[in-house]
C-alpha positions, 0 to 999 in steps of 0.5 A: 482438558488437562493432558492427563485425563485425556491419556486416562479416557484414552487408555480406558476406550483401549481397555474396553475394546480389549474386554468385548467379546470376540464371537467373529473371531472365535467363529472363524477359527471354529470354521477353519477347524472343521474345514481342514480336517487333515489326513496323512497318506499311508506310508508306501511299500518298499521291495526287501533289500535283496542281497548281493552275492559276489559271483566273481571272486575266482577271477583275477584282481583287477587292483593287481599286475595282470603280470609280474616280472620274475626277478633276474628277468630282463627288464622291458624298459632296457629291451631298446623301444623307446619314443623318439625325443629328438624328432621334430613333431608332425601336426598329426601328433597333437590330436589322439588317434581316435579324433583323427579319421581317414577320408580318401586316398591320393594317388599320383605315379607310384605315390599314394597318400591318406587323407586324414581329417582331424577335429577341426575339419582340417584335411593332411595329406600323410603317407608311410612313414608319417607319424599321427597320434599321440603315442609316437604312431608311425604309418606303416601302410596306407591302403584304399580301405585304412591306414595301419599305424604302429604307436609305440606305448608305456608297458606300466613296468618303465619299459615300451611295447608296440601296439598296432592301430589303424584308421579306417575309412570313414570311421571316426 
């Protein structure tokens, strides 16, 4: 046989096949239609929106100085407090106040020492005088119960005001 009658009898046997009746394939897709019969579930109940009142519009601007300096009046930053530059720094210095705790007291004589540990689990032994914080906070006193710190801070207006801290102990 000739290559060109089997490319005849083989494209008729795929156009017969085309042309037989498909009753499976439309019974399946009949079937499938009744089984999933979909249903869409009611939208759910939301509360009204309930507005907002501001209550506090008497009170004080937070985006505003708590206070203003009067013209004419004497600036903080030349009221003489400033941070030390040209002291060496202690090794309390470079943790903030609040990562330090106080763990016990040493007495020897008439000297008494704090013992403060810092974050990484290491102990100082500090007394008056000392500095510890990061805000030039220098040990005023050391008791049985805390130790009292000064730290001098920036006023937000170029100047230094002092502000009393303290650790306590077992506090962290």
């Amino acid at each position: 046989m000739s290559l060109k009658l089997k490319s005849l009898i083989l494209l008729t046997l795929v156009l017969s096949a085309c042309t037989q009746s498909n009753d499976d394939l439309t019974a399946f897709i009949a079937e499938t239609k009744t089984k999933h019969l979909g249903s869409v579930k009611p939208l759910p109940t939301f509360e009204p929106y309930k507005n907002f009142t501001y209550s506090a519009s008497e009170m004080r601007d937070p985006f505003e100085a708590a206070f203003e300096a009067e013209i004419g009046q004497e600036s903080t930053s030349t009221s003489g407090l400033r941070p030390t530059a040209n002291r060496p720094k202690e090794p309390l210095e470079t943790y903030p106040l609040d990562t330090l705790r106080m763990v016990g007291i040493l007495i020897q004589h008439e000297n008494t020492w704090g013992l403060v540990k810092d974050p990484n689990n290491v102990v100082h032994r500090v007394q008056t005088g000392n500095y510890a914080g990061q805000n030039e906070g220098q040990i005023i006193t050391v008791t049985e119960t805390q130790i009292d710190i000064i730290e001098i801070i920036p006023d937000g207006l170029g100047g230094y005001i002092e502000r009393t801290a303290s650790l306590a102990i077992g506090s962290k």
